[in-house]
C-alpha positions in Angstrom: 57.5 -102.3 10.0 60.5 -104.5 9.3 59.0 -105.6 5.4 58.5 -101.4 5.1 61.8 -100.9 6.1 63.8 -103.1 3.7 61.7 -101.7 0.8 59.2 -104.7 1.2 56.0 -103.0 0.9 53.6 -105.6 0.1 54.7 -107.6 2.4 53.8 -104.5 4.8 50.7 -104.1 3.6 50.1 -107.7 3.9 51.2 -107.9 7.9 49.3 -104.3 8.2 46.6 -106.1 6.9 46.3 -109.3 9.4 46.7 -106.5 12.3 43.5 -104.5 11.2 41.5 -108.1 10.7 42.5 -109.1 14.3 41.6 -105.7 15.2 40.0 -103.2 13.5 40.5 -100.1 15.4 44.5 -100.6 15.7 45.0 -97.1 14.5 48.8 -97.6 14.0 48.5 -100.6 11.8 46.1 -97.9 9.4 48.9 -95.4 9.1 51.9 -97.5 8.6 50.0 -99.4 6.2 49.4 -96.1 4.9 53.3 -95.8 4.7 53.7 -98.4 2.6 50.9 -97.9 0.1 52.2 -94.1 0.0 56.3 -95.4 -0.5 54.3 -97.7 -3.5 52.9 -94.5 -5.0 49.5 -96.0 -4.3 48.6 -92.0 -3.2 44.8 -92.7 -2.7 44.9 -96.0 -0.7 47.6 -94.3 1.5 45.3 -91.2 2.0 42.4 -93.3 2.8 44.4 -95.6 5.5 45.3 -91.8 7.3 42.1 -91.0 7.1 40.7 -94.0 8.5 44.0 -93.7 11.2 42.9 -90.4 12.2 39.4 -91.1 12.9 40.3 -94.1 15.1 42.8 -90.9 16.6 42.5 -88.0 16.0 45.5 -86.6 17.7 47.6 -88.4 15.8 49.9 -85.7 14.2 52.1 -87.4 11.9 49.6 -89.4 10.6 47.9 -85.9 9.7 51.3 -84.7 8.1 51.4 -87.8 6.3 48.2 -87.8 4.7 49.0 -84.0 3.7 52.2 -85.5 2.2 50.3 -88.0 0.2 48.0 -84.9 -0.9 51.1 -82.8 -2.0 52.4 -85.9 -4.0 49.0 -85.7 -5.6 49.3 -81.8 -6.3 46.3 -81.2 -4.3 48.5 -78.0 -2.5 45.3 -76.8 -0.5 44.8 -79.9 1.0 48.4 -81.1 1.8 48.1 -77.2 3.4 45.3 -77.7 5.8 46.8 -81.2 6.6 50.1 -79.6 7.3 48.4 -77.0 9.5 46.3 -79.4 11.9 49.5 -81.7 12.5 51.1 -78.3 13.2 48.4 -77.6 15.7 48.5 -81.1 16.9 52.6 -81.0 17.6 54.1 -77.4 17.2 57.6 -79.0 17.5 57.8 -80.7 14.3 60.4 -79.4 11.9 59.2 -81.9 9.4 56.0 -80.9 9.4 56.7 -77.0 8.8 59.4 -78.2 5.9 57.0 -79.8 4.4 54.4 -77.3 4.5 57.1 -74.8 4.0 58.0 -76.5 0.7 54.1 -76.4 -0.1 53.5 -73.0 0.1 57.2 -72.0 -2.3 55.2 -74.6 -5.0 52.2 -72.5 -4.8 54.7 -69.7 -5.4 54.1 -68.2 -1.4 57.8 -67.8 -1.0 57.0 -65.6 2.2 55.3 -68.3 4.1 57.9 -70.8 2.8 60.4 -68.9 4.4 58.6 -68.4 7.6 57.9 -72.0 7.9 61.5 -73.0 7.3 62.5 -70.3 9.8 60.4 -72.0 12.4 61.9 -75.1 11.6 65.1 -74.0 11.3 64.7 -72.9 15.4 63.4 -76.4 16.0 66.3 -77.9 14.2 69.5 -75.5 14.1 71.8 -78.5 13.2 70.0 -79.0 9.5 72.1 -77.9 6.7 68.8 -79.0 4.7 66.7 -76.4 5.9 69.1 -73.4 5.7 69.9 -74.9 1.9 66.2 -74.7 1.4 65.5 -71.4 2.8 68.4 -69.8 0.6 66.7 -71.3 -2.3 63.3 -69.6 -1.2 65.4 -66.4 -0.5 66.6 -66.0 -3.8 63.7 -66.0 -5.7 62.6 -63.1 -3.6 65.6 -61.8 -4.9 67.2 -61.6 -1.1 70.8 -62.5 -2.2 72.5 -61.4 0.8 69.9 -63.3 3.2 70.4 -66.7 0.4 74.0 -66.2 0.1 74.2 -66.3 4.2 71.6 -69.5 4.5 73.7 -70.9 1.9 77.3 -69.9 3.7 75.6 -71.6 6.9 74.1 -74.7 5.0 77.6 -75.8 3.7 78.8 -75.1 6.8 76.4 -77.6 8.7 76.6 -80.1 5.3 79.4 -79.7 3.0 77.9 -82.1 1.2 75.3 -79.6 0.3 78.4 -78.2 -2.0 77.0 -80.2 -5.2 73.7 -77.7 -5.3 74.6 -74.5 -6.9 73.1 -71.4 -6.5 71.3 -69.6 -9.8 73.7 -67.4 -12.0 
């Protein structure tokens, strides 16, 4: 995980590799090589090491959420749904997990269950100017100005940094 976290994915794949020789049902060394095959854009080696993670565990939530983000960077929305879903089921305390599903469902044009999603993540995390940013965003294409302009108002207030995104004329 050091190589994967100075940017030096082959050489993570490489260690991640070795670990899965020496033992093939080390479940970890499948998903975090599946990190580093999905930080490569290697999407389908990445989804294949999740897979092969979660059936060596099967309660493994984030490597569930992981695979569905590999899916959504594919565009395969349904699946990176479902994945989303079951790492939900598997850890209902991940704001992650309902951001990213969240942020699924507005690409799919399901701005309602985007904004649940972030909602519920938003109670998980109250500190994240992120997620109130991204929840005004989903508010005002339902055309909700007055909810946006108050996720917005509260965003900047958590991030200021979050100043540089402005809102639709």
């Amino acid at each position: 995980m050091t190589h994967y976290e100075k940017g030096d994915y082959d050489r993570a794949i490489a260690d991640h590799s070795q670990a899965i020789r020496l033992d093939p049902a080390y479940a970890d060394a499948y998903h975090n090589r599946g990190l580093a095959y999905r930080a490569k854009g290697d999407l389908n080696r990445a989804i294949a090491d999740f897979s092969e993670a979660l059936r060596l565990n099967p309660r493994d939530a984030d490597a569930v959420s992981n695979r569905g983000f590999a899916y959504s960077r594919l565009g395969d929305g349904q699946s990176a749904i479902a994945d989303f879903t079951e790492s939900i089921r598997l850890d209902p305390t991940s704001a992650k997990t309902y951001r990213r599903r969240g942020m699924e469902y507005a690409g799919l044009g399901r701005l309602d269950m985007c904004i649940c999603d972030l909602s519920e993540a938003i109670r998980l995390s109250p500190s994240s100017g992120q997620l109130y940013y991204l929840r005004s965003v989903a508010y005002e294409g339902t055309g909700d100005l007055a909810k946006a302009n108050e996720d917005r108002e509260k965003a900047l207030n958590l991030d200021p940094s979050l100043a540089k995104y402005k809102p639709k004329e």
